[in-house]
C-alpha positions as CSV (number, residue, x, y, z in Angstrom):
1,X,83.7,134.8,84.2
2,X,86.8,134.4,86.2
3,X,90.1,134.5,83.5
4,X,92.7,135.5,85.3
5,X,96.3,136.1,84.0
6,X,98.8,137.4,85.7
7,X,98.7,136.3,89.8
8,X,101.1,137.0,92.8
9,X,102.3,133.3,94.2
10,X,102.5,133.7,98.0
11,X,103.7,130.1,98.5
12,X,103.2,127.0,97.8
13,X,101.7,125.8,100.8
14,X,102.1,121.6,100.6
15,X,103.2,118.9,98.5
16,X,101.0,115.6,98.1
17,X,102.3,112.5,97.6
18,X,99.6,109.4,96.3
19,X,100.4,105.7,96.0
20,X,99.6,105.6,91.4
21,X,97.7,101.9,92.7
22,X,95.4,103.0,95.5
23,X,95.0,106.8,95.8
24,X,96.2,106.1,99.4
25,X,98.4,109.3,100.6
26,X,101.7,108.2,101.2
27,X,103.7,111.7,102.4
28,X,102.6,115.6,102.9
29,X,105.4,118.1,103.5
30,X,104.4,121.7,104.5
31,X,107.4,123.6,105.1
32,X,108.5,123.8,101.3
33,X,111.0,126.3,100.3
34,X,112.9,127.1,96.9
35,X,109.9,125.1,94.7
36,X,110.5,124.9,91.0
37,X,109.3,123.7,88.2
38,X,110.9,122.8,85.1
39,X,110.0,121.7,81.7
40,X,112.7,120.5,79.0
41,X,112.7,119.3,75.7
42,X,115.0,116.9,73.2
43,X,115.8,119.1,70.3
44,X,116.8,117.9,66.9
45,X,118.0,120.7,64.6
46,X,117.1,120.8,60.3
47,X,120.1,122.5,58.9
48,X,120.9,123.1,55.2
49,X,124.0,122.6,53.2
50,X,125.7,125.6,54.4
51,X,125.0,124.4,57.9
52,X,121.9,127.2,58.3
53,X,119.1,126.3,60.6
54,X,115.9,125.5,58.8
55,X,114.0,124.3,62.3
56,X,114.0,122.6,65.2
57,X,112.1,119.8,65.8
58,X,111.5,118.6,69.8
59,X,110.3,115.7,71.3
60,X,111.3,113.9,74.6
61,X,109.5,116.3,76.9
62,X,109.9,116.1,80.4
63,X,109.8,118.0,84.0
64,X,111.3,118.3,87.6
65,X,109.7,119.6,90.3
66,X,112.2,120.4,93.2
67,X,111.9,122.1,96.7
68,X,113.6,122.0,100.3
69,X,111.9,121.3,103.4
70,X,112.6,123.6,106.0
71,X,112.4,120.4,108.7
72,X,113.6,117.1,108.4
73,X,111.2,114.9,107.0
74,X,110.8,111.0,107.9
75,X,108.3,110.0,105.4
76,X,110.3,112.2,102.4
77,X,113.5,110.4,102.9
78,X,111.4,107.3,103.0
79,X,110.5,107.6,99.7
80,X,113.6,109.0,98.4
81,X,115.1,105.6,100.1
82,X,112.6,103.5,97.9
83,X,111.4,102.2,101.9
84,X,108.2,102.4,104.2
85,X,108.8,104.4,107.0
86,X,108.8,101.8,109.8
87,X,106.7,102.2,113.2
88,X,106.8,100.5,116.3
89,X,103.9,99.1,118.2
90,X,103.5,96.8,121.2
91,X,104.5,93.4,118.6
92,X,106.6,94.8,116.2
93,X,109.5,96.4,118.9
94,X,112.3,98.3,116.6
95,X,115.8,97.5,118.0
96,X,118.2,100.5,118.7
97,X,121.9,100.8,119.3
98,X,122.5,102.3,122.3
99,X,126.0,104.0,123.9
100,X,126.0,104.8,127.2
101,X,128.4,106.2,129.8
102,X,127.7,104.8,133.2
103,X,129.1,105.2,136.7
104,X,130.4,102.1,138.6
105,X,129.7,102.3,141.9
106,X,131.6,101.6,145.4
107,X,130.9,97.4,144.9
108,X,131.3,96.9,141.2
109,X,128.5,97.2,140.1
110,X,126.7,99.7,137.4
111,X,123.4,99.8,135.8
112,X,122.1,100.4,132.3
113,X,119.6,103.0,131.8
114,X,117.7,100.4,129.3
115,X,117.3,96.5,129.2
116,X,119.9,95.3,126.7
117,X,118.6,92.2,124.2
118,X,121.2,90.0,122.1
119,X,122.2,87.3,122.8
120,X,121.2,85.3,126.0
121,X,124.1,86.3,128.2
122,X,125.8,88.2,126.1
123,X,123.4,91.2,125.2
124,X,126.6,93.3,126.5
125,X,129.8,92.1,125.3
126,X,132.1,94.3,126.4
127,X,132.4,97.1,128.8
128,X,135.4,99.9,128.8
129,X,136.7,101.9,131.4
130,X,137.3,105.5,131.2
131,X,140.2,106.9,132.7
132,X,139.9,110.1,134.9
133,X,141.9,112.0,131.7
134,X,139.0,110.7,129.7
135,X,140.7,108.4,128.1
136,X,140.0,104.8,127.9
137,X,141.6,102.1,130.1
138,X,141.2,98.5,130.2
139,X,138.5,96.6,128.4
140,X,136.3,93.9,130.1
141,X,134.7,91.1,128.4
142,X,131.3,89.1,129.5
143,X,131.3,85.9,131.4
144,X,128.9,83.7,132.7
145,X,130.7,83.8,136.1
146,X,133.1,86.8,137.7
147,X,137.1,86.3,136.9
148,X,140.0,88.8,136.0
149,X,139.3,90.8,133.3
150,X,135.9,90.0,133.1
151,X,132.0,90.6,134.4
152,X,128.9,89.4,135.0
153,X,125.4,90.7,133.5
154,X,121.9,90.2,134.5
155,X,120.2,91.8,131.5
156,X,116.7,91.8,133.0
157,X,117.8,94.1,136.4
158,X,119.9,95.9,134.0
159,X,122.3,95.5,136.3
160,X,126.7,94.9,135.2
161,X,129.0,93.8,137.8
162,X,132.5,94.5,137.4
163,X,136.0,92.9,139.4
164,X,137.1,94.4,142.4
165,X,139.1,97.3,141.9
166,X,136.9,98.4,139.0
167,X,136.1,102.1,139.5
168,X,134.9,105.2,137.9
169,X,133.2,105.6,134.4
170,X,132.7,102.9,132.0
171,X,131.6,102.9,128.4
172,X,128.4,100.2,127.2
173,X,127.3,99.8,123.7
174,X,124.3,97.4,123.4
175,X,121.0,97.1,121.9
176,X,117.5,98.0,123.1
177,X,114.1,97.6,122.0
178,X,111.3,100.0,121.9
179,X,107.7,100.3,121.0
180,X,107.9,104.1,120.5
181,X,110.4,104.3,117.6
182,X,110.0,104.9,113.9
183,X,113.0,103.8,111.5
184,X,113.5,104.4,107.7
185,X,116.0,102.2,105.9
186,X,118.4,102.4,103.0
187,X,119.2,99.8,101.2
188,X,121.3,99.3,98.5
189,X,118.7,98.4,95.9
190,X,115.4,100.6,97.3
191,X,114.4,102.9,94.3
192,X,112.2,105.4,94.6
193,X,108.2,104.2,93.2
194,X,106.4,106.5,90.8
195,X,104.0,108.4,92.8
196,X,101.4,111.1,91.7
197,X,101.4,114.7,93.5
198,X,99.4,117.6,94.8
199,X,100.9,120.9,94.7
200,X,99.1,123.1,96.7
201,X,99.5,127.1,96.4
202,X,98.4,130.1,97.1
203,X,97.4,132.9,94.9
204,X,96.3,136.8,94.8
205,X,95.2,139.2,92.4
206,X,97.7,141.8,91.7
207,X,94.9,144.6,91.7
208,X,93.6,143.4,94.8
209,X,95.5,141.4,96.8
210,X,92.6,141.0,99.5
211,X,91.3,138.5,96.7
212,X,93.0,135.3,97.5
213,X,92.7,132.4,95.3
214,X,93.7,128.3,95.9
215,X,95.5,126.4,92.9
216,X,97.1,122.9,92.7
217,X,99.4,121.5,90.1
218,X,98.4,118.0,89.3
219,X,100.9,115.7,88.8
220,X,99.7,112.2,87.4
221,X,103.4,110.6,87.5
222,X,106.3,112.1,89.3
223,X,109.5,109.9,90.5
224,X,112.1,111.0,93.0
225,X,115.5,111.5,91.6
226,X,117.3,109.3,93.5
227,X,120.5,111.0,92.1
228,X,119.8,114.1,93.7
229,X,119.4,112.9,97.6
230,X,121.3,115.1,100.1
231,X,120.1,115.3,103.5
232,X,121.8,118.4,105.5
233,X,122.7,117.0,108.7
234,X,122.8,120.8,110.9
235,X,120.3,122.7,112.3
236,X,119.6,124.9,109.8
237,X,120.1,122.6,107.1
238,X,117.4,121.8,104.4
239,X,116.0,118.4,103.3
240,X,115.7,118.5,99.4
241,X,114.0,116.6,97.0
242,X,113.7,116.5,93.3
243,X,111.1,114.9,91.2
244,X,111.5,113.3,87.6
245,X,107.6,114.1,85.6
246,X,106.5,111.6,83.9
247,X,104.3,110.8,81.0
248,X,102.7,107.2,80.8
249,X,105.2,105.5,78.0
250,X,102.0,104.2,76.1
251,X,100.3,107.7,75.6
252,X,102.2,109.9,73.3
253,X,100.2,112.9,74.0
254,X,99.9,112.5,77.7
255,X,99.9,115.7,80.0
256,X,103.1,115.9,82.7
257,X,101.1,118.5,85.1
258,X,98.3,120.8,85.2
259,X,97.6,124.0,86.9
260,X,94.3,124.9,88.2
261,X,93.4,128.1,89.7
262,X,89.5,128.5,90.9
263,X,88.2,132.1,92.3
264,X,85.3,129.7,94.9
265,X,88.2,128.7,97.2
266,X,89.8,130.4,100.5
């Protein structure tokens, strides 16, 4: 009969999330560090007259289960945004900001490194020039035809042509599109959905640490904290998450997690 007791946690080797509606897999991250879980309770304390504790009575029990990611993780800040991570495809382009330092050659001209979109004849509106002290110097506006302070784009060649005299660097800021792109939005009202997890670890034997054993901890309904987003924006940063457990509000006994350990795995 396997019984264990007391085990050696190697790691915790992924964490599962599941749409609650259709079981459909909806994020797996596998470079988890720092994972904890938490339980806590609402206690309400009997005293007597003298203000002596009788008991304690607790209700109100709840869980977090928190980790980092080593790596930066598209589809975990798209659920901590309450979004849909967003891919591109051949019909649904995703449009880009684009900045761009570009030469201007001996005639005027320069050319972007993309095809700018916007608005017809305008998809660039402005282009700055940058001074040899890499500063900026004077600022040049679109127009439909060429004339002092201003020049002339033909989006599809990609091609800007600027006054005579106009020489250097120049700035561009403009807008591509792509079909190789993924975005994930924030918005002001995106909440995190209740999800279920899989918490996958690893296990051994303290006697004999050659026997290795899977677990999971089940999670029927866990919740993002959206209060609790921070995103390190440095190499060596962490993305973290934290989840709320969850009991179905109609089941008074309902369970927040299990852990199962079986000896027939690995």
């Amino acid at each position: 009969m396997f019984n264990p007791n007391e085990l050696v946690l190697e790691k915790i080797r992924a964490v599962e999330e599941y749409d609650l509606a259709t079981s459909e897999l909806t994020g797996r991250y596998t470079q988890i560090e720092e994972p904890s879980l938490k339980t806590a309770a609402e206690g309400t304390t009997v005293t007597d007259a003298m203000g002596a504790e009788i008991a304690t009575f607790y209700k109100a029990q709840t869980g977090t289960f928190s980790f980092s990611n080593s790596l930066f993780s598209l589809d975990l800040a798209a659920s901590q945004f309450g979004s849909e991570k967003e891919v591109a495809d051949a019909d649904n382009k995703i449009t880009i900001p684009v900045s761009e330092i570009i030469n201007i050659a001996a005639d005027g001209t320069a050319t972007l490194k993309y095809i700018p979109v916007g608005a017809a004849g305008a998809e660039v509106k402005t282009v700055k020039v940058i001074n040899e002290n890499n500063t900026f110097g004077k600022t040049y506006e679109v127009s439909a035809t060429p004339g002092e302070g201003k020049f002339t784009l033909d989006a599809a060649s990609k091609t800007i042509t600027l006054p005579e005299g106009a020489a250097g660097r120049a700035f561009v800021q403009y807008n591509r599109e792509s079909d190789n792109a993924v975005k994930v939005t924030k918005t002001t009202d995106g909440i995190p959905t209740v999800k279920s997890l899989l918490i996958h670890a690893l296990f051994h034997d303290p006697c004999n640490t050659n026997s290795v054993y899977a677990g999971v901890i089940n999670v029927p309904r866990a919740q993002i904290n959206p209060e609790a987003v921070e995103i390190s924006l440095t190499p060596d940063g962490k993305h973290s998450a934290e989840y709320k457990l969850q009991k179905p509000y109609c089941d008074e006994h309902a369970r927040l997690f299990d852990i199962i350990i079986a000896s027939d795995t690995e």
